[in-house]
C-alpha positions in Angstrom: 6.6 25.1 -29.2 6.9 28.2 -30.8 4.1 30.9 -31.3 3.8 32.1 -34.9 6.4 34.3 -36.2 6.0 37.9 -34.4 5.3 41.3 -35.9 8.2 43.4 -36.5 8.6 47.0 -34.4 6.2 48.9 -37.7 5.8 52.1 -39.2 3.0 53.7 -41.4 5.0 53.3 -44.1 8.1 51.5 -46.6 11.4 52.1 -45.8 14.0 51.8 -48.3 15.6 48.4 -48.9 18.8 48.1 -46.9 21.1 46.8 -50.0 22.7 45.0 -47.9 24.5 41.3 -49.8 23.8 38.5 -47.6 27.3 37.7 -47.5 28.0 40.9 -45.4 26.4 38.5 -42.6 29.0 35.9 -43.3 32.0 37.2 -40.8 35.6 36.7 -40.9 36.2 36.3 -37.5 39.7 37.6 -35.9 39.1 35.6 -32.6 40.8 32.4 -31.5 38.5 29.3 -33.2 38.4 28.2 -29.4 37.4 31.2 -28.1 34.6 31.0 -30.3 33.4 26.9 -30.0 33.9 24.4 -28.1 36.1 22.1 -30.1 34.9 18.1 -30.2 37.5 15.5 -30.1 36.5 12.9 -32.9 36.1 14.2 -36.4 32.9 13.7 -38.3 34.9 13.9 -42.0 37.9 13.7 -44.0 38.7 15.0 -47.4 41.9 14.7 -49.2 43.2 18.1 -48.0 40.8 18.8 -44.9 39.8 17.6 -41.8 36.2 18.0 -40.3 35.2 18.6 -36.3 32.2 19.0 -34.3 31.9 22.1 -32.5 29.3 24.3 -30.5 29.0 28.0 -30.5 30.0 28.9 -26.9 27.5 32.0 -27.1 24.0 30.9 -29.1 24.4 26.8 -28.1 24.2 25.5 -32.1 26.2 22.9 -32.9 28.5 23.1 -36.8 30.8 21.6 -38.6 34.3 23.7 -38.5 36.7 22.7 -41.4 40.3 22.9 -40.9 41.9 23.3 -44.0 46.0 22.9 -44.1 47.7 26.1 -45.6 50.8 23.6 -46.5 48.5 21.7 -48.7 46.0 24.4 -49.9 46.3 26.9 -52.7 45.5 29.9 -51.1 43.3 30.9 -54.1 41.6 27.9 -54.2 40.5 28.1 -50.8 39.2 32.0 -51.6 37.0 30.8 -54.4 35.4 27.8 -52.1 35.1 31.2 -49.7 33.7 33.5 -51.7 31.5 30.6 -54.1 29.6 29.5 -50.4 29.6 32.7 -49.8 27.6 34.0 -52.3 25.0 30.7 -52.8 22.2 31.3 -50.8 20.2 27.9 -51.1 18.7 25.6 -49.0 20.4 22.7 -51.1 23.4 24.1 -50.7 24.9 24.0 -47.0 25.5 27.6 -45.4 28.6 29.2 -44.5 29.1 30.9 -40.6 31.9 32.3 -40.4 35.3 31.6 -41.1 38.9 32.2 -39.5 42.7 32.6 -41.1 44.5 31.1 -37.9 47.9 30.0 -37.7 49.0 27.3 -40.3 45.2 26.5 -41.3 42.2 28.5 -43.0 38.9 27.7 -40.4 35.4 27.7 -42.3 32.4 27.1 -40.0 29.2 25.7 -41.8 25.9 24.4 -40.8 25.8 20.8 -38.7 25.1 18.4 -41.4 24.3 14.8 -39.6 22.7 12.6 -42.6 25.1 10.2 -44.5 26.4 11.3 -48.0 24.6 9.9 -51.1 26.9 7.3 -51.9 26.2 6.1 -47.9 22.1 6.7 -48.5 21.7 4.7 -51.8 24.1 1.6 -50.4 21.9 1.4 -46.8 19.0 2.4 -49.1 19.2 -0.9 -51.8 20.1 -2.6 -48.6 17.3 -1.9 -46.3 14.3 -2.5 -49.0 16.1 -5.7 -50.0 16.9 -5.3 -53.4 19.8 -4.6 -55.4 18.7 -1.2 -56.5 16.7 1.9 -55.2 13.4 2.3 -57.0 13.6 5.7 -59.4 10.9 7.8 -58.0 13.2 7.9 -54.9 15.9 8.9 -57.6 14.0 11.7 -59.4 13.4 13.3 -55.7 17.3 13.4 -54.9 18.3 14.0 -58.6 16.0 17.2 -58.3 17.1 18.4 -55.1 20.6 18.1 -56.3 19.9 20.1 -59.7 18.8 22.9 -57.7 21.6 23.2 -56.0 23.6 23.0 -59.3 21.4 25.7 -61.2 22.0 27.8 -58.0 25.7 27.3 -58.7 25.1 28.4 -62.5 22.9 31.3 -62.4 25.2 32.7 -60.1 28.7 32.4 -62.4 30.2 29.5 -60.8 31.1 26.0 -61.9 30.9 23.3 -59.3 33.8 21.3 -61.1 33.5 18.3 -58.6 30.0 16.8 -58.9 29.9 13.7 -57.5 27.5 11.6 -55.1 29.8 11.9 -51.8 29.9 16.2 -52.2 26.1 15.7 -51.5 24.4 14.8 -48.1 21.3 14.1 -46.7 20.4 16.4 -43.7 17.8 16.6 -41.0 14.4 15.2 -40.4 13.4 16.6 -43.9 15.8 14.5 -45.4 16.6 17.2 -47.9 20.0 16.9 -50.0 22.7 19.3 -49.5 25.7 20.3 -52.1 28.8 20.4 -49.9 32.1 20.8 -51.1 32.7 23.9 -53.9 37.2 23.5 -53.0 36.9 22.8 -57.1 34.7 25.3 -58.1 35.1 28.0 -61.0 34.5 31.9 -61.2 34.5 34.5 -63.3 36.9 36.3 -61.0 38.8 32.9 -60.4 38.5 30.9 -64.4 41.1 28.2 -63.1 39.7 26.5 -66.5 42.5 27.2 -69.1 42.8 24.1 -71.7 45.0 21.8 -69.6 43.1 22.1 -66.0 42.5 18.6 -65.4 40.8 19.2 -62.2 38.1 17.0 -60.3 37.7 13.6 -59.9 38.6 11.5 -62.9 35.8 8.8 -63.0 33.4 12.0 -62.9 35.2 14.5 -65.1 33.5 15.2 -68.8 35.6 14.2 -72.1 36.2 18.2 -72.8 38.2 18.5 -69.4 40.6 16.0 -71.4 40.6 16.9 -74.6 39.7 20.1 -75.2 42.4 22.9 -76.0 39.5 25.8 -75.2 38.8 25.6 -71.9 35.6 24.3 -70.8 31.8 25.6 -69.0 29.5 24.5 -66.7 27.9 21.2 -69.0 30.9 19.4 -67.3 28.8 19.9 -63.8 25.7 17.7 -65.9 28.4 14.7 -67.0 29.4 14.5 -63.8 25.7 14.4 -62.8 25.1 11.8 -65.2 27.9 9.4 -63.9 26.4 10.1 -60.4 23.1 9.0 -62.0 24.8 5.6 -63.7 26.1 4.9 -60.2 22.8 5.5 -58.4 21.2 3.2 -61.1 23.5 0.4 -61.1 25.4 0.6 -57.6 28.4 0.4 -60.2 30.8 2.6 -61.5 30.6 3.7 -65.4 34.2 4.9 -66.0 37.5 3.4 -64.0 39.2 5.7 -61.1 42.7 6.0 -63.2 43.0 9.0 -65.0 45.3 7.8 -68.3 42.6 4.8 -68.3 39.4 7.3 -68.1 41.3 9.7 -70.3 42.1 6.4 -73.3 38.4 5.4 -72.7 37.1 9.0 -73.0 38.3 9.3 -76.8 35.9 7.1 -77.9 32.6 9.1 -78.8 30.6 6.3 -78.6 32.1 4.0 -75.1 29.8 5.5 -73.1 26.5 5.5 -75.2 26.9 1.8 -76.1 27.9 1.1 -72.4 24.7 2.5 -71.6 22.9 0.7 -74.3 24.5 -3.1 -73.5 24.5 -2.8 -69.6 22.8 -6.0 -67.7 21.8 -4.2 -64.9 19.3 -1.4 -66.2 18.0 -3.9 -68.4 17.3 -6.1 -65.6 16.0 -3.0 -63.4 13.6 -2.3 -66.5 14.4 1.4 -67.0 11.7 3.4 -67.6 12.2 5.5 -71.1 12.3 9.0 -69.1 15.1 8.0 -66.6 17.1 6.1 -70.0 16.6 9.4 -71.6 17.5 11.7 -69.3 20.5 9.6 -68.1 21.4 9.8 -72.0 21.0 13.4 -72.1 23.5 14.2 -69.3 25.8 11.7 -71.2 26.2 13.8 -74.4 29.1 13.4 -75.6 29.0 16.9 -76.6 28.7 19.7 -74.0 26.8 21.9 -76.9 24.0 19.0 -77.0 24.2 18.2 -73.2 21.2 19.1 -71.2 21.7 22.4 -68.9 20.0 22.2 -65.2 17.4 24.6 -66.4 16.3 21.9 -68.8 16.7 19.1 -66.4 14.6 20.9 -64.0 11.7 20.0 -66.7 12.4 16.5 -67.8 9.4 14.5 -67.8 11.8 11.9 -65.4 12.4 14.6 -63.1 8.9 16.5 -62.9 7.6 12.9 -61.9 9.0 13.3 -58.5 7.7 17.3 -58.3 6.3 18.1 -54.7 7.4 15.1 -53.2 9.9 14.6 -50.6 12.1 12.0 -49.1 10.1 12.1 -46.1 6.6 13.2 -45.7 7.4 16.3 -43.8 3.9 18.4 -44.6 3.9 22.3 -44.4 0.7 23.6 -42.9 -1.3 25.9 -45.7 -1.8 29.2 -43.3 1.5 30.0 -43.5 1.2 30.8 -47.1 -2.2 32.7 -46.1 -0.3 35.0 -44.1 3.2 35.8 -46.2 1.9 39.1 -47.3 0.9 41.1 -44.5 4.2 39.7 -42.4 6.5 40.7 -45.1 4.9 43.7 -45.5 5.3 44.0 -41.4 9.1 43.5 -42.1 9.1 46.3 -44.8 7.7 48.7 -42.4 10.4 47.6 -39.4 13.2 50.1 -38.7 16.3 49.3 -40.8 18.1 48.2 -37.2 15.7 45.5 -36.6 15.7 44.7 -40.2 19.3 44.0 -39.8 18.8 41.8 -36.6 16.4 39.6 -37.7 18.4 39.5 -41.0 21.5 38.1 -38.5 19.5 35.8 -36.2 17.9 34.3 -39.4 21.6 33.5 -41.0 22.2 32.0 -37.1 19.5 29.6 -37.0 17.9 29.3 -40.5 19.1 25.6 -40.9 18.2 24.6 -37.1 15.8 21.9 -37.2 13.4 23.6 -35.1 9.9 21.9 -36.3 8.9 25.9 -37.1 11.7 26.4 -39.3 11.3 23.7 -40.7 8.1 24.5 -41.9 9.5 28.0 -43.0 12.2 26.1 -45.0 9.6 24.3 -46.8 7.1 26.8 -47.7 10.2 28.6 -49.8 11.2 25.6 -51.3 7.6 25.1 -52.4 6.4 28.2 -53.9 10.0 28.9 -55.4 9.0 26.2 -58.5 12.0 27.7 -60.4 14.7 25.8 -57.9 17.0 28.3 -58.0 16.7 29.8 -55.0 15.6 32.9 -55.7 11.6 33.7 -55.1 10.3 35.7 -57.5 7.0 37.8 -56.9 4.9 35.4 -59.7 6.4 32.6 -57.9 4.6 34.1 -54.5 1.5 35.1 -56.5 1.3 31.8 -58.0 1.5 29.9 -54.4 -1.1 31.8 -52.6 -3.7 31.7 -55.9 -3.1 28.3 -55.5 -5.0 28.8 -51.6 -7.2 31.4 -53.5 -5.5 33.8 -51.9 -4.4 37.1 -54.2 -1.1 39.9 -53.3 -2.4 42.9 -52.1 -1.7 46.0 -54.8 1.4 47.0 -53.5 3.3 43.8 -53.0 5.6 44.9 -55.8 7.0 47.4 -53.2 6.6 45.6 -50.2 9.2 43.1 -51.9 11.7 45.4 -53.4 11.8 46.5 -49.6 12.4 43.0 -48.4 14.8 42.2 -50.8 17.6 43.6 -48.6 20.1 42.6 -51.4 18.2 45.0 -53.4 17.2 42.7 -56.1 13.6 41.9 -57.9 13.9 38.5 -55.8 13.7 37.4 -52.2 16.3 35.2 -51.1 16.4 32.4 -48.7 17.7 34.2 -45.8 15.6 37.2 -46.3 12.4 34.8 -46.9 13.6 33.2 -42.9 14.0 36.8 -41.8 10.2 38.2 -42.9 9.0 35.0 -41.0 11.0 34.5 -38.1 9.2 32.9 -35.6 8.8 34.4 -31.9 10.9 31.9 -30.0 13.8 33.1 -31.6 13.6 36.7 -30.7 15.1 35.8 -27.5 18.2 37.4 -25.6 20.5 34.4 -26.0 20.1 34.8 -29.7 20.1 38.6 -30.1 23.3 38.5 -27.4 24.8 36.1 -30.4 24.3 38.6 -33.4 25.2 41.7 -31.6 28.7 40.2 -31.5 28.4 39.0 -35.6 27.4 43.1 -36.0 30.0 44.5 -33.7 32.4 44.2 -36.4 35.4 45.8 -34.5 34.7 44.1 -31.1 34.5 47.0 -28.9 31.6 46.0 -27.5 29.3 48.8 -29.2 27.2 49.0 -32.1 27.6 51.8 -34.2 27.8 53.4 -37.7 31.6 52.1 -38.4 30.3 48.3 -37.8 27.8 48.7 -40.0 29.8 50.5 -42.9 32.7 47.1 -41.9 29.3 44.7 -42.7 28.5 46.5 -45.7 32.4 46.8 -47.6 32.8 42.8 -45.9 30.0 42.4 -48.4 31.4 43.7 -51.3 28.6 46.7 -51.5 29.0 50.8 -50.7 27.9 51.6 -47.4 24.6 53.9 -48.0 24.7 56.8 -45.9 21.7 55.8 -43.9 24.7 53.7 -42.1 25.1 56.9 -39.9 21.3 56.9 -39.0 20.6 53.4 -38.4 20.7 53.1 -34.7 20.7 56.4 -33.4 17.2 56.7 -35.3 15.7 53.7 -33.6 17.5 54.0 -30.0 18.4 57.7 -29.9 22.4 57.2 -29.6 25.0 56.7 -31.9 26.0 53.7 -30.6 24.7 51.2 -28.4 25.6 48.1 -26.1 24.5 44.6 -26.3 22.4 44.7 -23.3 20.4 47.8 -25.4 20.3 45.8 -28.8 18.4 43.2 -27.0 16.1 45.6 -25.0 15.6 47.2 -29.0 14.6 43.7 -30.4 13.2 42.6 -27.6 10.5 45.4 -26.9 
């Protein structure tokens, strides 16, 4: 059992905000892959151009999933925007990016352990175990939302997902909470890969416009997708066939899939309620401009239904809300080094299923009501008035602080940072991220690793880089037997 999470090393007052992008955390490691893990022998997945293996971490003991990616069969750019897409999501619907390796003839990306079965697995066992030939719709609404979440995240931040479908989402870990993936098909700004003749994804899934239209197309095809996913879910049947000329000939009909819809046996049968019939209908549009966005869906009557539940009855105990302010504000007065270490160790174990993180995971996932993964500071206020609890006056500050991405908003891996529990201040783990920190793997920490995490970030090394460890250890650069006496102490 852990003890509750421990107060940070503290000054009198704030110290800046490091501006430091959580992807700076995410390495590209130069190492061997088998230097790094020990390498299973079965494989836990397939995809059509990947191949999926157990590993452990040979330094902190966690067990992932390390994908092995061909370079004969992979576009090299494809495989950056999957990179750089899980790179920047910070979400805990979506599954987290390690590290990842250029080795040889493959690309190596190491994610979270994932040990649920995909959603096309869960609804089949599902309809199976209570008997029936369909899964009751409340249970829907709860997957449905978690799964919209992880698509808004996907939005907000630029990106089309491009390959929505039931088996890129998985169930994982005792909170049985759903998890986006796969983004090998996903769409940037930087990386468009949507010109007028793209016909990329998985044709039973793919919107009418990826077909027809001669100007490209936006993220609405992520919400047909959704909507087919939802058909399926509904009717353990398919809605469109799995040939492409066929999907593309049925596809120029306006109407096929509305009257489909309309004249199907099974949801009749089922008795649809009039939210899930409408809402299924609204992700069916025919036209993107008319088609409902995840924002929206977010607020759906049939979605709203399922608000604050979960798959399983995992509860969150209410002081942990009681106590957010004075231990982010405890973080915010922490040296900029420890900052940075807790920031690492929480990017090492955030998705452990620990029972304290755990409960960590679900207080953010409960006060941040918009589901983007972002936690505003009338998202906090609103959760602990809720415990008649009220922000102290300078929270505003205290956050901007916290905010080590230097946003108005507290990210997932910042919020696990702020309340990292005590157990995992421990020299296994700070042994683990001193070697994710010592960026050129000489075996010291110093101002050129940090200035490596901040560029491998995409941000401009502050000059407090020089300062930050000689300030809290009184040399320039230091060993890992002295970064875990500093976090440690």
């Amino acid at each position: 059992m852990c003890a509750s999470p421990s107060a940070p090393k503290t000054s009198a007052v704030l110290h800046p905000s490091l501006n430091l992008p959580r992807a700076a955390f995410i390495r590209k490691n130069t190492n061997p892959v088998a230097s790094e893990y020990e390498i299973g022998e079965s494989t836990i997945g397939e995809g059509a151009y990947s191949t999926i293996i157990q590993g452990t971490n040979k330094y902190s003991g966690i067990a992932r999933a390390i994908k092995f990616i061909p370079k004969t069969t992979t576009d090299a750019e494809l495989f950056e925007v999957e990179l750089r897409s899980l790179m920047a999501l910070d979400h805990p619907h979506i599954v987290k990016i390690c590290q990842y390796f250029d080795e040889g003839d493959h690309f190596v990306i190491v994610f979270e352990m994932i040990d649920g079965p995909d959603l096309v697995q869960y609804i089949l066992q599902r309809a199976d175990t209570l008997g029936s030939d369909h899964v009751p719709e409340k249970e829907l609404g709860i997957i449905l939302r978690q799964v919209l979440k992880a698509i808004l995240s996907c939005h907000e931040g630029g990106i089309i997902h491009r390959d929505v479908k039931l088996e890129n989402f998985m169930i994982s870990g005792k909170e049985m909470v759903v998890k986006m993936i796969d983004l090998g098909l996903a769409a940037t700004k930087e990386h468009p890969l949507i010109a007028g003749n793209s016909v990329i994804g998985t044709y039973r899934y793919m919107a009418p416009e990826i077909y027809s239209s001669t100007q490209g197309y936006d993220k609405a095809v992520d919400m047909w997708a959704l909507g087919v996913s939802f058909y399926t879910m509904l009717t353990l049947d398919t809605l469109l066939p799995d040939e492409e000329d066929e999907v593309r000939k049925l596809l120029l009909k306006p109407n096929y899939v509305a009257q489909k819809i309309k004249a199907c046996r099974v949801l009749k049968e089922r008795k649809l309620s009039k939210e899930a019939r409408n809402f299924l209908n609204m992700l069916l549009a025919y036209d993107p401009q008319k088609r409902i966005t995840a924002e929206d869906a977010l607020q759906h009557p049939f979605i709203k239904n399922s608000a604050q539940v979960g798959l399983t009855r995992v509860q969150m105990p209410n002081q942990i809300n009681n106590t957010l302010p004075a231990k982010m504000d405890a973080f915010a007065k922490a040296p900029p080094l420890e900052r940075i270490g807790r920031l690492a160790i929480a990017h090492t174990i955030s998705q452990c299923t620990d029972k304290e993180l755990i409960e960590v995971r679900l207080m953010f996932r409960t006060l941040n009501k918009s589901g983007n993964g972002k936690l505003s500071i009338s998202e906090i206020k609103d959760g602990l008035e809720q415990d008649g609890f009220a922000l102290p006056p300078n929270f505003g500050e205290v956050l901007a602080v916290c905010s080590s991405s230097g946003s108005e908003t507290l990210n997932f891996n910042e919020f696990m940072a702020c309340n990292l529990p005590d157990c995992f201040l421990n020299e296994q783990l700070c042994a683990t991220v001193f070697r994710l920190l010592d960026r050129d793997g000489n075996g010291l920490l110093g101002p050129e690793d940090l200035k490596i995490m901040y560029a491998s970030g995409g941000a401009k090394a502050p000059e407090l880089c020089e300062d930050i460890v000689f300030s809290s250890t009184g040399k320039t650069s230091i060993t890992s037997a002295e970064f875990c006496t500093f976090m440690l102490d």
